[in-house]
Backbone bond lengths (Angstrom), bond angles and torsions (degrees), N, CA, C in turn:
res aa  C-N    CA-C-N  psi(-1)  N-CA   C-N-CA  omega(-1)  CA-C   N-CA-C  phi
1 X - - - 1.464 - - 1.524 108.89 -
2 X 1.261 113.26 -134.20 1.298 115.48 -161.49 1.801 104.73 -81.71
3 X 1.518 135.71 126.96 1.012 124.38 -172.39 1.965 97.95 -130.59
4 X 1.712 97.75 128.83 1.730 100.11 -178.33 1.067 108.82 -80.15
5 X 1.564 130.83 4.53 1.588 110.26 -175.96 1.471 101.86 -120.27
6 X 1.058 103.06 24.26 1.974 109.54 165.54 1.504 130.15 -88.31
7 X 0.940 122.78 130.80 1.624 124.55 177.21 1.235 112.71 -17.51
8 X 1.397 103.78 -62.86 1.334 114.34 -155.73 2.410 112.05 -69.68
9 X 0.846 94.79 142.43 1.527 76.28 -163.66 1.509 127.92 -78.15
10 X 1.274 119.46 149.83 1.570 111.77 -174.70 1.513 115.52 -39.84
11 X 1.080 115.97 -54.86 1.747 114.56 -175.18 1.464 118.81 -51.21
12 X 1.621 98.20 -45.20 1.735 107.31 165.83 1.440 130.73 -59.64
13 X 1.558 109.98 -37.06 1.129 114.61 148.35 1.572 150.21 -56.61
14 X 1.549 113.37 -26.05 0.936 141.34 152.14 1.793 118.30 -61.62
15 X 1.518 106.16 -39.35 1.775 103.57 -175.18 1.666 90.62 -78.30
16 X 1.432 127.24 -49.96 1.436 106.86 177.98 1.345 144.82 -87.15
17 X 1.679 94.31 19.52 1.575 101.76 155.97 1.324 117.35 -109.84
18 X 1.384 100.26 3.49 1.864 101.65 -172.20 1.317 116.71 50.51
19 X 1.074 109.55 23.37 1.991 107.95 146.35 1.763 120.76 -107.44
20 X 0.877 99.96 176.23 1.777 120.26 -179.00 1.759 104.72 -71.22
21 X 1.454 97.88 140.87 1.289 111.16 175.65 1.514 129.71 -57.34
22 X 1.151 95.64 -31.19 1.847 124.56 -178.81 1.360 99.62 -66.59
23 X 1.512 127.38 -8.93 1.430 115.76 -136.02 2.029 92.89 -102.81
24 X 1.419 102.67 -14.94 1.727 119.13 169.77 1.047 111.96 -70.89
25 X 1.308 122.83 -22.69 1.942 118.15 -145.34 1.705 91.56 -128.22
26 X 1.145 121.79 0.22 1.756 132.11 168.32 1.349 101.06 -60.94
27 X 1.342 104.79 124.84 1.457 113.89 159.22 1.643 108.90 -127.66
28 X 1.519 115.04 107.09 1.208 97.27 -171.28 1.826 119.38 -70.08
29 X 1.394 123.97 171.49 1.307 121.91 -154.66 1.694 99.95 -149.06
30 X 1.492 107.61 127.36 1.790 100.42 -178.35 1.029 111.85 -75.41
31 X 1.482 112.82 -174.32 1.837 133.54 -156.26 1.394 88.80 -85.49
32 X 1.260 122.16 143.14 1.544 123.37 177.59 1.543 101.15 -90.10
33 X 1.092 105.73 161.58 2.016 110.58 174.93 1.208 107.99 -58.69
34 X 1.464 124.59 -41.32 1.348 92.66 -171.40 1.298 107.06 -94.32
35 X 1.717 143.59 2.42 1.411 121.25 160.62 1.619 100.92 -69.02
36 X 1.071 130.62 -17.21 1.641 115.93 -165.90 1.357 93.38 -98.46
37 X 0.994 125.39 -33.51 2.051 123.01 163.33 1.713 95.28 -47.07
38 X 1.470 116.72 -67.77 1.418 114.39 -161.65 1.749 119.04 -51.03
39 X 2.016 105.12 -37.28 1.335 99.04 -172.70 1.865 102.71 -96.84
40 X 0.844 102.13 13.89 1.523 102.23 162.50 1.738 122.16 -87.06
41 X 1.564 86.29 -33.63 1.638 105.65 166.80 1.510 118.14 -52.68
42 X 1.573 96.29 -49.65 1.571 118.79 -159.26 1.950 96.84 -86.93
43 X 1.124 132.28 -14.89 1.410 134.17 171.95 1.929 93.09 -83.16
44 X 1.047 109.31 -50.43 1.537 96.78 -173.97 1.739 117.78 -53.75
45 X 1.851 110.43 -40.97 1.342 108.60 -174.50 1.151 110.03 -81.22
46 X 1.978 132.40 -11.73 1.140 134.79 172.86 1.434 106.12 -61.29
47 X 1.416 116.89 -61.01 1.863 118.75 176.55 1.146 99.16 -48.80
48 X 1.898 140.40 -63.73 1.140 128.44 -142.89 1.624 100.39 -71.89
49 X 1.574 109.96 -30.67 1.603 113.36 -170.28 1.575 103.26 -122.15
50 X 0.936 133.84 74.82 1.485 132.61 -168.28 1.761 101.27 -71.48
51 X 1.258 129.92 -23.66 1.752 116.37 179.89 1.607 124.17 -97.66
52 X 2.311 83.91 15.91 1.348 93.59 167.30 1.531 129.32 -59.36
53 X 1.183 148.46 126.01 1.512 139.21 131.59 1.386 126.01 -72.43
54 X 1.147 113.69 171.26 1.677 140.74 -148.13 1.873 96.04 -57.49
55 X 1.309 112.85 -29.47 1.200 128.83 -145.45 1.661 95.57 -86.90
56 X 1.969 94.47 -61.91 1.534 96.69 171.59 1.495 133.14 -76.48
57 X 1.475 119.65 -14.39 1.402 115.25 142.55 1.186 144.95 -39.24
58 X 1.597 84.84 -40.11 1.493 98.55 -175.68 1.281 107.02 -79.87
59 X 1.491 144.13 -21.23 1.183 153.39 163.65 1.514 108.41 -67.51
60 X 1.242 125.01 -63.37 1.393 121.44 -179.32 1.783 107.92 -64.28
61 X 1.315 122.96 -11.10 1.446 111.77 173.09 1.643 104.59 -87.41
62 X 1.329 120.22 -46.48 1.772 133.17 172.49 1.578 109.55 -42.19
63 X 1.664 117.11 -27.51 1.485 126.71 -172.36 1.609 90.95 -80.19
64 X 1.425 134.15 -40.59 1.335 129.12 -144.75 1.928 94.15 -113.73
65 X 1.704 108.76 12.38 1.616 100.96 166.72 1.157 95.89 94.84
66 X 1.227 150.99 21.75 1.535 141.68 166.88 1.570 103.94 -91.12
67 X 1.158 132.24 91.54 1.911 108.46 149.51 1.040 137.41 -69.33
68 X 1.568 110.93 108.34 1.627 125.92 -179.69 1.586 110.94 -155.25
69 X 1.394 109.26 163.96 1.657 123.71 178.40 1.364 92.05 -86.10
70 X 1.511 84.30 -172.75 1.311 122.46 161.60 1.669 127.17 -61.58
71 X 1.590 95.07 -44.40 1.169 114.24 -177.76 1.557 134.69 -72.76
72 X 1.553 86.19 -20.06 1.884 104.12 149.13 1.193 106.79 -108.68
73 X 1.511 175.98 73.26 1.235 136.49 18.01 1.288 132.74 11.07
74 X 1.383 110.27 -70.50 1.693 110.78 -160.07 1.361 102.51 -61.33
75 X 1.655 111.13 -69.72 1.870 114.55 172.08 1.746 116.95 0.23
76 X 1.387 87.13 -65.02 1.592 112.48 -166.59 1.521 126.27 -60.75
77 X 1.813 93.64 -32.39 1.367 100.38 174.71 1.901 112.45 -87.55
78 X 1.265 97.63 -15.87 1.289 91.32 175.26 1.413 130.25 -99.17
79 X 1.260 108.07 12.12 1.834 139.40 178.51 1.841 89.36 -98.68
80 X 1.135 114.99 -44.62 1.479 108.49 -178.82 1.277 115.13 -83.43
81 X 1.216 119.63 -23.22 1.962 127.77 -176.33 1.364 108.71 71.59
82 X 2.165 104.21 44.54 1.322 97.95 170.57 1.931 105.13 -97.31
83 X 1.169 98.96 148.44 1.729 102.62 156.40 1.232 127.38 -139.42
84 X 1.370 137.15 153.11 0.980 134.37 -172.20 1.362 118.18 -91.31
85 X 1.709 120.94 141.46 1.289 119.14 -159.71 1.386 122.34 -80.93
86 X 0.998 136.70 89.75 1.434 141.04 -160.84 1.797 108.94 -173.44
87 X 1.550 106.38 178.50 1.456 106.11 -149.30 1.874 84.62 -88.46
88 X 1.375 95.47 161.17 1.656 94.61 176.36 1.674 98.82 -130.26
89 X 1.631 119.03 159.80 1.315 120.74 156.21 1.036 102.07 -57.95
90 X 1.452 99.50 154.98 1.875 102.39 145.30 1.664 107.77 -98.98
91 X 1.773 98.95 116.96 1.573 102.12 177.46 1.372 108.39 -111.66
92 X 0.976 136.85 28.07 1.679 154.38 159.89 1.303 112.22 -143.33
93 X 1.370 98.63 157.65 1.367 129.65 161.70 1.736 108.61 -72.00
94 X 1.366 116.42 149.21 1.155 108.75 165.66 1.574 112.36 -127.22
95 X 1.659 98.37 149.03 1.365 113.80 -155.12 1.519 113.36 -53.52
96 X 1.353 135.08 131.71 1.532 160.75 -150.97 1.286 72.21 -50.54
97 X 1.421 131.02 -82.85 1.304 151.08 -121.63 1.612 104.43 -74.77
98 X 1.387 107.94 -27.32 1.713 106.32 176.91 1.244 114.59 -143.00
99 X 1.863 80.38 115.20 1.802 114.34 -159.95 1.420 101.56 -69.67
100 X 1.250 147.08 164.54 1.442 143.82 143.03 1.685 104.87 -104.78
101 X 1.273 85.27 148.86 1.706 98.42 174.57 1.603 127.82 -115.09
102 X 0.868 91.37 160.56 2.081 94.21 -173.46 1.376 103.24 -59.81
103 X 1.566 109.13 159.19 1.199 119.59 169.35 1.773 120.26 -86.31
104 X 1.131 128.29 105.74 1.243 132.50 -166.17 1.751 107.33 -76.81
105 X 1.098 108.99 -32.42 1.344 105.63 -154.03 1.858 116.01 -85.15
106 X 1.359 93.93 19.40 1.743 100.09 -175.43 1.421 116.02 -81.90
107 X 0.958 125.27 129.43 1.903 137.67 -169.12 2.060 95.99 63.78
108 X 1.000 130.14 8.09 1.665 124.17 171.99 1.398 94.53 -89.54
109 X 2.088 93.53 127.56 1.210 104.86 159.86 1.119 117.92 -114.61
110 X 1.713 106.32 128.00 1.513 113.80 -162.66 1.730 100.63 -97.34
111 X 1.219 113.69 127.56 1.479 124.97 -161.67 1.524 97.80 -133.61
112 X 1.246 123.97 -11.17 1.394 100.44 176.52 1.470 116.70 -133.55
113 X 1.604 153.16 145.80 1.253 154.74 178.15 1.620 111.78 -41.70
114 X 0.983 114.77 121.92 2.037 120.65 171.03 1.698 90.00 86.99
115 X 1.273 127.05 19.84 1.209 107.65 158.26 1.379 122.30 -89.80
116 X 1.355 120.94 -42.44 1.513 114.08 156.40 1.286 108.75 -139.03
117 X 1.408 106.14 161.86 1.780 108.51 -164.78 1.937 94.84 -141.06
118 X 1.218 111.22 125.97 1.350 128.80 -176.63 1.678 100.26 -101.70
119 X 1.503 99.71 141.18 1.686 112.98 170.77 1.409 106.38 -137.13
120 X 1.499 97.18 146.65 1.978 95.09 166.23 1.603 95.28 -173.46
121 X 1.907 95.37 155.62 1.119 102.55 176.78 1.727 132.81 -85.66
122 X 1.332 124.24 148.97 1.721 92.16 -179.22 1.866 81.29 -150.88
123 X 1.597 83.83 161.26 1.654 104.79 -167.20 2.133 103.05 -81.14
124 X 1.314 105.63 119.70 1.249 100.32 157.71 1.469 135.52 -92.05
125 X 1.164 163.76 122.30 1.198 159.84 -105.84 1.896 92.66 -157.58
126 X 1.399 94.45 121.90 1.689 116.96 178.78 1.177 124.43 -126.66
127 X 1.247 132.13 138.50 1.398 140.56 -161.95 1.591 101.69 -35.14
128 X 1.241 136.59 -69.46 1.195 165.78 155.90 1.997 121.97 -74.26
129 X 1.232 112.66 70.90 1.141 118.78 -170.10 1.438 136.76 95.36
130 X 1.357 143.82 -161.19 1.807 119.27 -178.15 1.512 104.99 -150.43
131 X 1.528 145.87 167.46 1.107 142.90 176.99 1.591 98.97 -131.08
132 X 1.294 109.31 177.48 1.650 118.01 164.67 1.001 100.47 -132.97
133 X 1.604 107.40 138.33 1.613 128.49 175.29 1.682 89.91 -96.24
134 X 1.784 88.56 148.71 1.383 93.63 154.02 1.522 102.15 -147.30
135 X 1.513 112.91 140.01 1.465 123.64 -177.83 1.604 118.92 -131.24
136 X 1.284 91.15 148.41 1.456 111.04 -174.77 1.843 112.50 -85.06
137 X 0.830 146.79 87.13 1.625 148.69 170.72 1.301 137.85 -70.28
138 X 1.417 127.19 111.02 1.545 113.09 -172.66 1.792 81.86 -84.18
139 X 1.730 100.85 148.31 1.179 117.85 172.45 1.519 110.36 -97.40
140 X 1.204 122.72 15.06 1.804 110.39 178.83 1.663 91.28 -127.88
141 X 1.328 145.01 -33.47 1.335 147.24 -170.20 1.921 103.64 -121.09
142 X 1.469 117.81 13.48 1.704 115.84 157.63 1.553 88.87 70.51
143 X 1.583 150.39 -33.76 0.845 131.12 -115.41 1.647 110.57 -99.69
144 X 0.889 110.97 124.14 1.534 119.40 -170.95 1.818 121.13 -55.49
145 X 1.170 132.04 74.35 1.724 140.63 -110.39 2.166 68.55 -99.50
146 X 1.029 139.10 -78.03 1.073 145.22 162.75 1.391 141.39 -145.02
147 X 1.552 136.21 163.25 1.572 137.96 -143.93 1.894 105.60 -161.70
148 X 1.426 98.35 153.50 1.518 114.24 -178.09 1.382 86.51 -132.17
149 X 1.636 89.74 160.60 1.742 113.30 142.55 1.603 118.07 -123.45
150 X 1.182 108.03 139.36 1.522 112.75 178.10 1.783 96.77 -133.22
151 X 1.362 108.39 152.73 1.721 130.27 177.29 1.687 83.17 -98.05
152 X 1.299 144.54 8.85 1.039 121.28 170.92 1.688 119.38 -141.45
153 X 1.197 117.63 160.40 1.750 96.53 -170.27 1.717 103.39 -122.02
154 X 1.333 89.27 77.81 1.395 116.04 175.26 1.758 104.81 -100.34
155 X 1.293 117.08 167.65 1.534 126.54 175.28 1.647 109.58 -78.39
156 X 1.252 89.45 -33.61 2.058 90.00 -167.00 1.531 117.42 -45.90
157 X 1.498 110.04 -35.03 1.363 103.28 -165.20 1.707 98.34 -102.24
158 X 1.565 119.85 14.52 1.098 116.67 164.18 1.779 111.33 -85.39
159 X 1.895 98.67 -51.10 1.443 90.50 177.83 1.636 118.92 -59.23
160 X 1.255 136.94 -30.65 1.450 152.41 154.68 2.010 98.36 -17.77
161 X 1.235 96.47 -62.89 1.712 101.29 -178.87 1.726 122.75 -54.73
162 X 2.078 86.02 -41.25 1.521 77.47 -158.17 1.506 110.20 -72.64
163 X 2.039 116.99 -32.58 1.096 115.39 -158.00 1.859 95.57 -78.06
164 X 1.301 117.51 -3.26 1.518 105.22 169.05 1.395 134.23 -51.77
165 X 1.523 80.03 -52.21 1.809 114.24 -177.36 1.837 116.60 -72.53
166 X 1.417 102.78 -20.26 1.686 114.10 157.36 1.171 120.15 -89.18
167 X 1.386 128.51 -12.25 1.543 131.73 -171.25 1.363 81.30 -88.81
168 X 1.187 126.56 -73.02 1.796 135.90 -146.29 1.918 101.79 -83.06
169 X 0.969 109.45 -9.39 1.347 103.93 -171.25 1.518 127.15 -130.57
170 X 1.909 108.87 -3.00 1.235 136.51 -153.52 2.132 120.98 36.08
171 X 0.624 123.35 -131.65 1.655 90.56 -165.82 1.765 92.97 -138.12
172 X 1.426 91.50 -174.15 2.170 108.26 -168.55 1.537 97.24 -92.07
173 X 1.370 93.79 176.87 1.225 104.47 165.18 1.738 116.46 -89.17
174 X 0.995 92.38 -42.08 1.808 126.97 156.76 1.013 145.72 -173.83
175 X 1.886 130.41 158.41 1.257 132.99 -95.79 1.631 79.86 -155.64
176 X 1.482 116.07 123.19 1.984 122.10 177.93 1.094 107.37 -138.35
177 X 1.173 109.84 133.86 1.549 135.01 -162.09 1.459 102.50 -147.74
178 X 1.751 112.15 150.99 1.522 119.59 -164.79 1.915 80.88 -92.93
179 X 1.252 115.87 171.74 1.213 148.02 166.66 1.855 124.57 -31.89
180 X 1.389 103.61 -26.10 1.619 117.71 162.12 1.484 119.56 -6.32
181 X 1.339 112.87 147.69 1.847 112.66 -173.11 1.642 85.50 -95.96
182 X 1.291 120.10 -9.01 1.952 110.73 169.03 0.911 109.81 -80.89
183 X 1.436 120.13 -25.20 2.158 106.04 -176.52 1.048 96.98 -100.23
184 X 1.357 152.54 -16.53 1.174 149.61 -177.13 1.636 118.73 -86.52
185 X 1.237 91.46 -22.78 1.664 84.27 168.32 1.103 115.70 -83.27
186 X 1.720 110.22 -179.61 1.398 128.22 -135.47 1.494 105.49 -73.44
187 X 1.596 105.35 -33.14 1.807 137.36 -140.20 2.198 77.16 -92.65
188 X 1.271 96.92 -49.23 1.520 74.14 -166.82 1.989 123.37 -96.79
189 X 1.660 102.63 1.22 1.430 118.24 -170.00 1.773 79.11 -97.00
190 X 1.210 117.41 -41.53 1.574 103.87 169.37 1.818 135.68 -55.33
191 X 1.272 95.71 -33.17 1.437 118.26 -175.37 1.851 110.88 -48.33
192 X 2.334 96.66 -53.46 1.428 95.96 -149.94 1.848 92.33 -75.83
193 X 0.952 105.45 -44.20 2.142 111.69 -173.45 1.422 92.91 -38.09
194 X 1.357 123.97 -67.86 1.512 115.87 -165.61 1.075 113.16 -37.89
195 X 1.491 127.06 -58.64 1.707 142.88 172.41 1.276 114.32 -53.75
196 X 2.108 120.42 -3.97 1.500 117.40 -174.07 1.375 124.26 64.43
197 X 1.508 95.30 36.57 1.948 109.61 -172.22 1.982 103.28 -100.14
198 X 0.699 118.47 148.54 1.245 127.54 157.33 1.467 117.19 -100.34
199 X 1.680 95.33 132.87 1.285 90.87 -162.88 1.844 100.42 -110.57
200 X 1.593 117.22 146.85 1.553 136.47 160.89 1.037 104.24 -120.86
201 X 1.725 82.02 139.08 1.413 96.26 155.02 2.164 117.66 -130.32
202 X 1.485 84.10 176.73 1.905 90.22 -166.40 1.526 85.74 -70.39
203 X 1.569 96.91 151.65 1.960 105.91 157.49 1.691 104.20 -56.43
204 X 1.151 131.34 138.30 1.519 139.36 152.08 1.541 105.25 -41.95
205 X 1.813 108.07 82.30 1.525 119.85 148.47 1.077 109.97 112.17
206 X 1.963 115.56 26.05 1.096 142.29 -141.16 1.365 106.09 -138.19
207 X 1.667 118.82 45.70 1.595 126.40 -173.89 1.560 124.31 -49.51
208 X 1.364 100.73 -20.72 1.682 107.96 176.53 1.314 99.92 -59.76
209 X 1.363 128.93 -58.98 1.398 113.10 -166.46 1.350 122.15 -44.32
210 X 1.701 114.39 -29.10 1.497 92.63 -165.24 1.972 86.21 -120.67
211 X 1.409 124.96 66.85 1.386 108.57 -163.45 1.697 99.44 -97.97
212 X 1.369 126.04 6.39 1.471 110.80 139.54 1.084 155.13 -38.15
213 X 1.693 94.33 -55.20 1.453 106.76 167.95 2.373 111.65 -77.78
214 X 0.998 85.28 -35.83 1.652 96.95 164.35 1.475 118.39 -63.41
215 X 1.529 138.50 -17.82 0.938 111.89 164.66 1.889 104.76 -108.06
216 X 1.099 100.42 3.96 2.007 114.03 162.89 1.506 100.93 -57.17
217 X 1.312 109.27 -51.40 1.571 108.91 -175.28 0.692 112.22 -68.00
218 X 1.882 138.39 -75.84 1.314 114.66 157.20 1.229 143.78 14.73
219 X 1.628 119.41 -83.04 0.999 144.03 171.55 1.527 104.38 -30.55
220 X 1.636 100.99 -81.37 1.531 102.71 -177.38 1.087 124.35 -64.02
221 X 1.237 134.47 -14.03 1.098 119.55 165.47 2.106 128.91 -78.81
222 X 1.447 88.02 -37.49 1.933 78.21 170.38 1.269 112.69 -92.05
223 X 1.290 123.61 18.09 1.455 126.81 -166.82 1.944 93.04 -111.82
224 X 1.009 97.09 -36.28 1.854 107.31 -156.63 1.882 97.19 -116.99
225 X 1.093 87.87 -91.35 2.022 111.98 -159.84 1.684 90.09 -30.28
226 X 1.642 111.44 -83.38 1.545 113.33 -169.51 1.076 111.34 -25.80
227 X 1.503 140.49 -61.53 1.305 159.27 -136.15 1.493 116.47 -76.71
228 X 1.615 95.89 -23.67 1.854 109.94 176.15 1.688 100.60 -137.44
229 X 1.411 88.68 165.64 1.475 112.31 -165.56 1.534 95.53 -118.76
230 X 1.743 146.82 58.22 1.235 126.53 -169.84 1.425 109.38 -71.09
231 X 1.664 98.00 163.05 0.910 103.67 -138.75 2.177 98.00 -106.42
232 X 1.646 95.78 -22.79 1.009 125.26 -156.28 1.873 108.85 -141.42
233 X 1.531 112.38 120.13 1.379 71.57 152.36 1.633 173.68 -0.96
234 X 1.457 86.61 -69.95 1.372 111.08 176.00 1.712 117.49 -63.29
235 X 1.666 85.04 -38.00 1.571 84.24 174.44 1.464 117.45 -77.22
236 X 1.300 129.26 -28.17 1.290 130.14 178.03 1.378 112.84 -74.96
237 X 1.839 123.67 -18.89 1.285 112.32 132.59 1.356 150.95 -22.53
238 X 1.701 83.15 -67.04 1.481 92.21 -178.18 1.554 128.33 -69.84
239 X 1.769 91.68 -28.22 1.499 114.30 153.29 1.870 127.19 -24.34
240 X 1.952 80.76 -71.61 1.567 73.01 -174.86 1.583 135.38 -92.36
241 X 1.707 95.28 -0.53 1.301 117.32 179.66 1.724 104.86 -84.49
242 X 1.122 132.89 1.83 1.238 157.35 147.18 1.777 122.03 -51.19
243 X 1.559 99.29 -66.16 1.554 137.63 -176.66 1.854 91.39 -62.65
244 X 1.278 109.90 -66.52 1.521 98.92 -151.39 1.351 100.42 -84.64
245 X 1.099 101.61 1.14 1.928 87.19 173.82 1.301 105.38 -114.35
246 X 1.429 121.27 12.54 1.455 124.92 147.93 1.728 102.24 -79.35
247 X 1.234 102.56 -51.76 1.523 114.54 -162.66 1.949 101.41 -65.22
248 X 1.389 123.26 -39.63 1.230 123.35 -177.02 2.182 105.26 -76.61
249 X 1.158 107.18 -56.90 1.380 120.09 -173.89 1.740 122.33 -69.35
250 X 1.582 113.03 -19.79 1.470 117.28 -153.60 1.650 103.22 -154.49
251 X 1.147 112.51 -3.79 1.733 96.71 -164.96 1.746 88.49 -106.64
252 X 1.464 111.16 130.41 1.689 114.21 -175.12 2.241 90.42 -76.68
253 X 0.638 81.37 165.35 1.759 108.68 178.54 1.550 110.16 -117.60
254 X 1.138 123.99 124.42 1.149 120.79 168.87 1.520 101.24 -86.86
255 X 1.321 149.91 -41.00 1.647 129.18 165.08 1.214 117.33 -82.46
256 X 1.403 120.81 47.65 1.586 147.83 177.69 1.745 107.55 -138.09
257 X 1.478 111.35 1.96 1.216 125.09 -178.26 1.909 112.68 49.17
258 X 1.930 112.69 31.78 1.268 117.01 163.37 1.311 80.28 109.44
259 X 1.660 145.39 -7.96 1.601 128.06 177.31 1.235 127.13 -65.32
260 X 1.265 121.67 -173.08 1.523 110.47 162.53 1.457 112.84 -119.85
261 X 1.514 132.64 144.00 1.302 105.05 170.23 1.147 148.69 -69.30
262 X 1.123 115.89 -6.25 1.736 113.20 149.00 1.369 125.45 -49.81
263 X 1.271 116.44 -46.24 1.556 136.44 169.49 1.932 110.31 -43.52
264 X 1.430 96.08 -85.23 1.819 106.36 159.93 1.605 122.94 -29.65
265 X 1.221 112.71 -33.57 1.515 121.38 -164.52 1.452 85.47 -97.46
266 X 1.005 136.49 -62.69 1.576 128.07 -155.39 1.485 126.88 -72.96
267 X 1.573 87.19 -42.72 1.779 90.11 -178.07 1.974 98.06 -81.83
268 X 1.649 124.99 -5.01 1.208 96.64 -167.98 1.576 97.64 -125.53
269 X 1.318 101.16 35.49 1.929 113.78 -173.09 1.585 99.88 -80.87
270 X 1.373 123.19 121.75 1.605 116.18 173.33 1.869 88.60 -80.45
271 X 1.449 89.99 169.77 1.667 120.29 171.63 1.790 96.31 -59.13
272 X 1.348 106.27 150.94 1.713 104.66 -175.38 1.052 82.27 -165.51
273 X 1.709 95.32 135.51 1.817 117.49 177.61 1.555 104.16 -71.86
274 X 1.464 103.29 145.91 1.587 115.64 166.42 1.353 96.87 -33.43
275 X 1.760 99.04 161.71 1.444 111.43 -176.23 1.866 93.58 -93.09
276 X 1.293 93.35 153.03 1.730 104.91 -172.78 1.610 90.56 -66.72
């Protein structure tokens, strides 16, 4: 790409790559403690207040001694992939290439294991920097079927999850996901049909639909995340691979009538053909 100790001159180099001049002299620079103090702050008042916007965050953080706008808010929430729950315009078009699909799962009562399986992404917050979990959910037994972490919010380490949770578990009847440019693309709306999945999706700003995986987050987070400061990846691995096999093997459910989901999932799993 662009190299400063070449003949040819930076600006020229810049017109024939069609990027910005600035784009040589970038040195990127990490999150300081206290923005990763602040959006750890700002993930806690999103769970505690989920129909917060940028505006009322920014008010409920100004109440607790923070000085900041709006304009650092919003950034922040959209580096984390928070939004606030409420109806939105549509002020774009959305791209040809990634279709959205109806929400199937309205008045369906799902009563049995591999009938539908919910996924979504959520921000983890680390002593020193943040990861994203992404998890796989049976919606009739809670049970967390399988999960990644990635430092980046790419699809790969989503499809990584799903074909786990079809290898080891054979596959749903169908599969709901919120609005994301990872479920919506091609790589992963392609994935579930091959396997004979039907695919849902959430209404745009419409968290009830998928509030399984929404009260998963919850869960793990004041149960687990708050409680440690990792330090490392690995440790926030070990962290949460810790959590859900408390949370899958040992944690009673009150809409499990006091079960656990391992329990719910196993004794009420029908027979399911190999995954295609």
């Amino acid at each position: 790409m662009m190299d400063r100790t070449h003949a040819l001159p930076v600006v020229r180099q810049g017109q024939l790559l069609g990027v910005a001049r600035a784009t040589a002299y970038y040195q990127p620079t990490p999150v300081s403690a206290a923005e990763l103090a602040l959006m750890r702050r700002l993930d806690e008042r999103h769970l505690r207040y989920p129909f917060a916007g940028a505006r009322m965050l920014r008010d409920l953080l100004r109440h607790e001694g923070h000085a900041m706008g709006r304009r650092h808010v919003a950034p922040l929430m959209r580096r984390m992939g928070l939004t606030a729950v409420s109806r939105k315009p549509s002020l774009s078009r959305r791209h040809p290439a990634h279709r959205i699909y109806p929400y199937l799962l309205r008045n369906l009562a799902i009563v049995r294991p591999n009938h539908v399986w919910a996924a979504d992404i959520t921000y983890i917050p680390m002593r020193r920097g943040f990861v994203y979990l992404f998890a796989v959910l049976d919606g009739a037994s809670r049970r967390v079927l399988a999960w990644r972490l990635s430092n980046t919010l790419t699809t790969d380490f989503c499809l990584e999850a799903v074909r786990e949770a079809i290898t080891r578990y054979g596959r749903p009847e169908m599969f709901n996901t919120d609005q994301g440019c990872q479920f919506t693309s091609q790589e992963f709306t392609g994935l579930l049909p091959h396997h004979g999945i039907q695919i849902s999706m959430d209404g745009k700003g419409c968290w009830r639909d998928n509030v399984f995986v929404e009260r998963l987050r919850k869960s793990l987070k004041y149960e687990e995340v708050y409680w440690h400061a990792y330090e490392t990846i690995s440790a926030a691995h070990q962290g949460l691979e810790r959590y859900l096999t408390f949370y899958n093997q040992t944690r009673p459910h009150q809409a499990l009538d006091g079960r656990t989901p391992d329990r719910v999932y196993w004794e009420n799993r029908p027979a399911q053909p190999s995954a295609a």
